[in-house]
KEZADO-306647 format. One line per 8 residues: number of its first residue (from 1); their letters; for each residue x, z, y of N, C-alpha, C, CB. Coordinates in nm, 3 decimals. Last residue first. Glycine has a CB too. Layout:
BEGIN
NUM = a = X,Z,Y,X,Z,Y,X,Z,Y,X,Z,Y  ...
END
This chain:
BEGIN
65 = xxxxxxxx = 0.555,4.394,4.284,0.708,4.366,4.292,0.755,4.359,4.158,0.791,4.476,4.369  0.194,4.237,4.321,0.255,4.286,4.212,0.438,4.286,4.252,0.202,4.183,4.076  -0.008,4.317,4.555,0.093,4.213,4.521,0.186,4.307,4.434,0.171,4.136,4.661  -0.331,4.444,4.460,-0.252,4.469,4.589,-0.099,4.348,4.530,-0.207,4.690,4.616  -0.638,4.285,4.559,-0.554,4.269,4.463,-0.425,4.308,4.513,-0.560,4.144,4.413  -0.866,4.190,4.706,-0.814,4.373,4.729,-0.728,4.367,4.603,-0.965,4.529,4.717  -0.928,3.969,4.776,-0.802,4.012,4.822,-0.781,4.122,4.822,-0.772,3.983,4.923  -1.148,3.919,4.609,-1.008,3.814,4.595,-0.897,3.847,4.658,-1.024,3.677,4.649
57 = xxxxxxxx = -1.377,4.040,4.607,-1.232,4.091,4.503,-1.131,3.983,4.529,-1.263,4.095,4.310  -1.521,3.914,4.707,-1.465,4.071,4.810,-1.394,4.136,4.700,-1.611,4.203,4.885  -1.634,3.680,4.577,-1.508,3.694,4.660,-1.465,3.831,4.726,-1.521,3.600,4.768  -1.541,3.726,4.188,-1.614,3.736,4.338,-1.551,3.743,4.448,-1.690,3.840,4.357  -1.359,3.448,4.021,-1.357,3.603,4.071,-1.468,3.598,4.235,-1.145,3.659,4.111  -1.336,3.318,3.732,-1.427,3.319,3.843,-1.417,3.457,3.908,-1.574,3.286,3.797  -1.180,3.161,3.487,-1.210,3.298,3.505,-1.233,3.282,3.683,-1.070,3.414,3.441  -1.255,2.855,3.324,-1.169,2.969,3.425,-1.257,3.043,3.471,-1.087,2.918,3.554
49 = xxxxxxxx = -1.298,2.861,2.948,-1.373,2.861,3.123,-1.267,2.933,3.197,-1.547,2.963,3.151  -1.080,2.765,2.743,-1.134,2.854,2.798,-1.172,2.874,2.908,-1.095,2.915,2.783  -1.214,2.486,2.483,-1.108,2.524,2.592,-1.212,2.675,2.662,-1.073,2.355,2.733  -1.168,2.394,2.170,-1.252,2.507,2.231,-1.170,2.551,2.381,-1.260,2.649,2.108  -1.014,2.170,2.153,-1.145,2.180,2.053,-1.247,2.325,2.147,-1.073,2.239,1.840  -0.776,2.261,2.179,-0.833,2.135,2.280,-0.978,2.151,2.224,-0.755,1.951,2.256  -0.746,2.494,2.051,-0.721,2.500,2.205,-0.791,2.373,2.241,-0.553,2.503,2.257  -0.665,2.393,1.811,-0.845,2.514,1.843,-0.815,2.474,1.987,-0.854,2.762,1.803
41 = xxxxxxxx = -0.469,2.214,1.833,-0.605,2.178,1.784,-0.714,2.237,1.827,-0.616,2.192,1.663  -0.300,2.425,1.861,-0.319,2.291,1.991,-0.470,2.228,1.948,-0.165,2.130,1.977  -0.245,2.581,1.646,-0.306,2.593,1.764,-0.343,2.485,1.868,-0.238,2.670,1.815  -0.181,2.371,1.460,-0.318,2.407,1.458,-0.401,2.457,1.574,-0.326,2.493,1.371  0.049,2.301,1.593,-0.030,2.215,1.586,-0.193,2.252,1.587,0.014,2.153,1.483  0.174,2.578,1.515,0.165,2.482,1.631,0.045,2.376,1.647,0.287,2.405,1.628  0.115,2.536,1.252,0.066,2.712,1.283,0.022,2.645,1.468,0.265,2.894,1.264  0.279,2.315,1.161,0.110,2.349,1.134,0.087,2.453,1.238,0.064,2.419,0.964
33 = xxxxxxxx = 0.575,2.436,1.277,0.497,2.327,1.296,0.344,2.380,1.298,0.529,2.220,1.185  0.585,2.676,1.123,0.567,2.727,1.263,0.485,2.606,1.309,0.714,2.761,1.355  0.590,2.616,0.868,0.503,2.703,0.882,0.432,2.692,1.058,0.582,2.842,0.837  0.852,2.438,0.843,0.677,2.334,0.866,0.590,2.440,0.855,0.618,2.195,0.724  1.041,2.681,0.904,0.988,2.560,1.016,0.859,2.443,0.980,1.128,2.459,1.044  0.972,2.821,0.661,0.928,2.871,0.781,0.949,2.779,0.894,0.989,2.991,0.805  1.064,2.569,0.529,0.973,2.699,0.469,0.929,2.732,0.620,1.071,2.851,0.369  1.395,2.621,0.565,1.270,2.481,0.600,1.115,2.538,0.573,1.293,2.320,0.466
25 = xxxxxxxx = 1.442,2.829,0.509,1.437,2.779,0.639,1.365,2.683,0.680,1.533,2.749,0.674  1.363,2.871,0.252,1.361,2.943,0.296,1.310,2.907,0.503,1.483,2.992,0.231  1.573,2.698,0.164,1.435,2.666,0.166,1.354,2.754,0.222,1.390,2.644,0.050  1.788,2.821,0.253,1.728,2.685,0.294,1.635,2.641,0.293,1.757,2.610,0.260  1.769,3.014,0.069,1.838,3.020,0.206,1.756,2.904,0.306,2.017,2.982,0.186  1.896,2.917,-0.190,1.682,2.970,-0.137,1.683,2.979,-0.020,1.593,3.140,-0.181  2.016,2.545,-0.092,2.026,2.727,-0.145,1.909,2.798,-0.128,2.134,2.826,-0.056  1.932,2.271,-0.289,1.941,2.362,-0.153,1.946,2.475,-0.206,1.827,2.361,-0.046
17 = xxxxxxxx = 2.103,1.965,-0.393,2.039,2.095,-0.407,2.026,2.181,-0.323,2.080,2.154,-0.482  2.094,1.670,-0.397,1.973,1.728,-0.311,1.945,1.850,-0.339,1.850,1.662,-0.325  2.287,1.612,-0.630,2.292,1.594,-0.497,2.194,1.653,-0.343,2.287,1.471,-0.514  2.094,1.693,-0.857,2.242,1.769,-0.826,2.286,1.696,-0.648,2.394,1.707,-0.987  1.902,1.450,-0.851,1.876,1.612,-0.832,1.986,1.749,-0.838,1.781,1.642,-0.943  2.087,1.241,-0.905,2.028,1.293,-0.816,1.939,1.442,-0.745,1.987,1.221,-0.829  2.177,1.318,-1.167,2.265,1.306,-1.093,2.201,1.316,-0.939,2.335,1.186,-1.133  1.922,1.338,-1.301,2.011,1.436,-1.312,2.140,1.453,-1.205,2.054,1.419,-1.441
9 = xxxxxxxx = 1.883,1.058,-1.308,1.784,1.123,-1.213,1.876,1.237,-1.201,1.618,1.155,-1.266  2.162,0.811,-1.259,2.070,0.964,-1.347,1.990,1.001,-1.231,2.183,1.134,-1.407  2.212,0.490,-1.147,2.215,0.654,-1.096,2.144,0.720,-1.219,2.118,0.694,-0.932  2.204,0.289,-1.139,2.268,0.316,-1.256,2.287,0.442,-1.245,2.381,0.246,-1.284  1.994,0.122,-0.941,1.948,0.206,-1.038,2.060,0.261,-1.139,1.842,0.134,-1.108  2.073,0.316,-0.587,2.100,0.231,-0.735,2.050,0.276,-0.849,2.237,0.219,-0.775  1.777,0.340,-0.385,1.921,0.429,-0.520,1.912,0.286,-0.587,1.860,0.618,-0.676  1.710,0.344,-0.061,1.718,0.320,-0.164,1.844,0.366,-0.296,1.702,0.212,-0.131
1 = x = 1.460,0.571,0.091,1.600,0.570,0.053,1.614,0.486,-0.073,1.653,0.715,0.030
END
């Protein structure tokens, strides 16, 4: 972003004020991001074997309504 320079820093930091509310919000959305990401990370990094069923269990599974 460019600023003129005849701006106050003072004047800029009155333009960019947030309520705790907000920060608050933004706060907990780059939490969820990382938290996301991180998971995607362990997940590709450590994937989980499919689960192998014997076969004289493959159909005594009764159908879930």
């Amino acid at each position: 972003m460019k600023v003129p320079e005849y701006w106050q820093w003072d004047e800029l930091k009155h333009r960019f004020v947030l309520t705790p509310e907000e920060k608050r919000v933004i706060c907990f959305v780059i939490a969820a991001l990382l938290l996301g990401v991180g998971t995607k990370c362990y997940r590709d990094t450590h994937p989980r074997p499919p689960v192998q069923m014997e076969k004289k269990h493959l159909h005594s599974r009764k159908p879930q309504l």
